[in-house]
C-alpha positions in Angstrom: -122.7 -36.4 30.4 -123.4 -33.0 28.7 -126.1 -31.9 31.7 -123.1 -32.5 33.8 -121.1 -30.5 32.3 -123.7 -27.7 31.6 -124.3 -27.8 35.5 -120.6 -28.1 36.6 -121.1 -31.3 38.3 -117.5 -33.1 36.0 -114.4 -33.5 37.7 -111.5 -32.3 35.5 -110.5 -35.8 34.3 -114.6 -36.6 33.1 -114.4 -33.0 31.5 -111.5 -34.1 29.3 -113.3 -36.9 28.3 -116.7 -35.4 27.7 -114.9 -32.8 25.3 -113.4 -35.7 23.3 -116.5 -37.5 23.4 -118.5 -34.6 22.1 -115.3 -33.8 19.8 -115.8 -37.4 17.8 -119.3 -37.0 17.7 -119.7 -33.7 16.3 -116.9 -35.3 13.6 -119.2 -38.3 13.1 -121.7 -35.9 11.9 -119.5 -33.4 10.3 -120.2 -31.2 7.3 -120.5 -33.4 4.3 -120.0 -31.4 0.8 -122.4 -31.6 -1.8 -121.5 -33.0 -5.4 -121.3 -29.4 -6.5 -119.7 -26.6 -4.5 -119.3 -22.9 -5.8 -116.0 -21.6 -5.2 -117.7 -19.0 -3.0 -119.1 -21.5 -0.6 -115.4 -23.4 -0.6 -113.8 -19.8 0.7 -116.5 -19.3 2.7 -115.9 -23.0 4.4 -112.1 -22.6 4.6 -112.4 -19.1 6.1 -114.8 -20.6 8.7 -112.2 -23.6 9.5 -109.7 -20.8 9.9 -111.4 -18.7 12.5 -111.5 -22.1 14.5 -109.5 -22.8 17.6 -107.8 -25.2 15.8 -108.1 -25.1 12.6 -105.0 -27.5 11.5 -106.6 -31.0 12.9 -109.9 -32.3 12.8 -111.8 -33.4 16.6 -110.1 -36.3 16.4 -106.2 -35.3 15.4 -106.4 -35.8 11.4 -105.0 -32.9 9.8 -108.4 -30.8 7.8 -106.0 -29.7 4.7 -103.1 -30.7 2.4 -100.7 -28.4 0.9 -99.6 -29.3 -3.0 -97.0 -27.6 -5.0 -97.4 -28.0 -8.3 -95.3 -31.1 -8.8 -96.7 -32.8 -6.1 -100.5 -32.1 -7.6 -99.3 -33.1 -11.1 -97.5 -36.3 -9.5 -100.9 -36.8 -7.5 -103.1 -36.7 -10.8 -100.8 -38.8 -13.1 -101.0 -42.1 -10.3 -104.9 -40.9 -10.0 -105.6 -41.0 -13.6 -102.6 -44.6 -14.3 -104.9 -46.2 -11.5 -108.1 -45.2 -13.1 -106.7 -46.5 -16.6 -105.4 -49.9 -14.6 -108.7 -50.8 -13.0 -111.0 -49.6 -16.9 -108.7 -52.4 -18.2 -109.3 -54.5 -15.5 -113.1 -54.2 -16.0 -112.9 -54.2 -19.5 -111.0 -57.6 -19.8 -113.4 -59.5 -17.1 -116.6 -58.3 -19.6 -118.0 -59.1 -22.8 -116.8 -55.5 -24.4 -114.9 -54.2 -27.1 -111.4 -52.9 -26.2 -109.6 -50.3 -29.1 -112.6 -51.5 -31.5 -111.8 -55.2 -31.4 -114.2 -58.0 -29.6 -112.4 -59.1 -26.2 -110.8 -62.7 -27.5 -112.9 -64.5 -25.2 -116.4 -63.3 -27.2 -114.3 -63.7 -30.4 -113.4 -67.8 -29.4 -117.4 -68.9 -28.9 -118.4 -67.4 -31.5 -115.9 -69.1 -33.9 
């Protein structure tokens, strides 16, 4: 598909669909951050999304970037951090540890 594109040999329907094609490959294989990002590299990463044809949606339509206000972050971190706390307690209560310094009651049973 891309040598017939490359030699002109697509009609205009097959050239729509080689663009997409090639458009949710090149996502497949997109750029994948590393665990640590300077905030130099970040800027340098936005400001190449922005000089993009279309910088607002990624090849295959899902917007590339989220605009918070404050509230909306803060809102966004407190059900982050309430489901973090849900699922420790979760974990906590199906294991054999200790919970606020006390033995969870099921180790505390066998060994009475």
């Amino acid at each position: 598909m891309l040598g017939a594109l490359r030699e002109g040999r697509c009609r205009s329907a097959d050239v729509n669909l080689a663009r997409e094609e090639l458009a949710r490959l090149a996502a497949a294989r997109g750029i994948r951050l590393p665990a640590v990002v300077t905030e130099t590299e970040l800027r340098a990463l936005v400001a190449q999304l922005f000089a993009t044809r279309t910088p607002l949606t990624s090849p295959a339509g899902r917007p590339t970037y989220i605009e918070l206000n404050h509230g909306e972050l803060a809102t966004a971190v407190s059900e982050m951090t309430r489901a973090f706390v849900r699922q420790l307690a979760r974990s906590a209560l199906n294991s054999n540890s200790f919970i606020y310094g006390r033995e969870n009651t099921r180790q505390s049973e066998e060994s009475d």
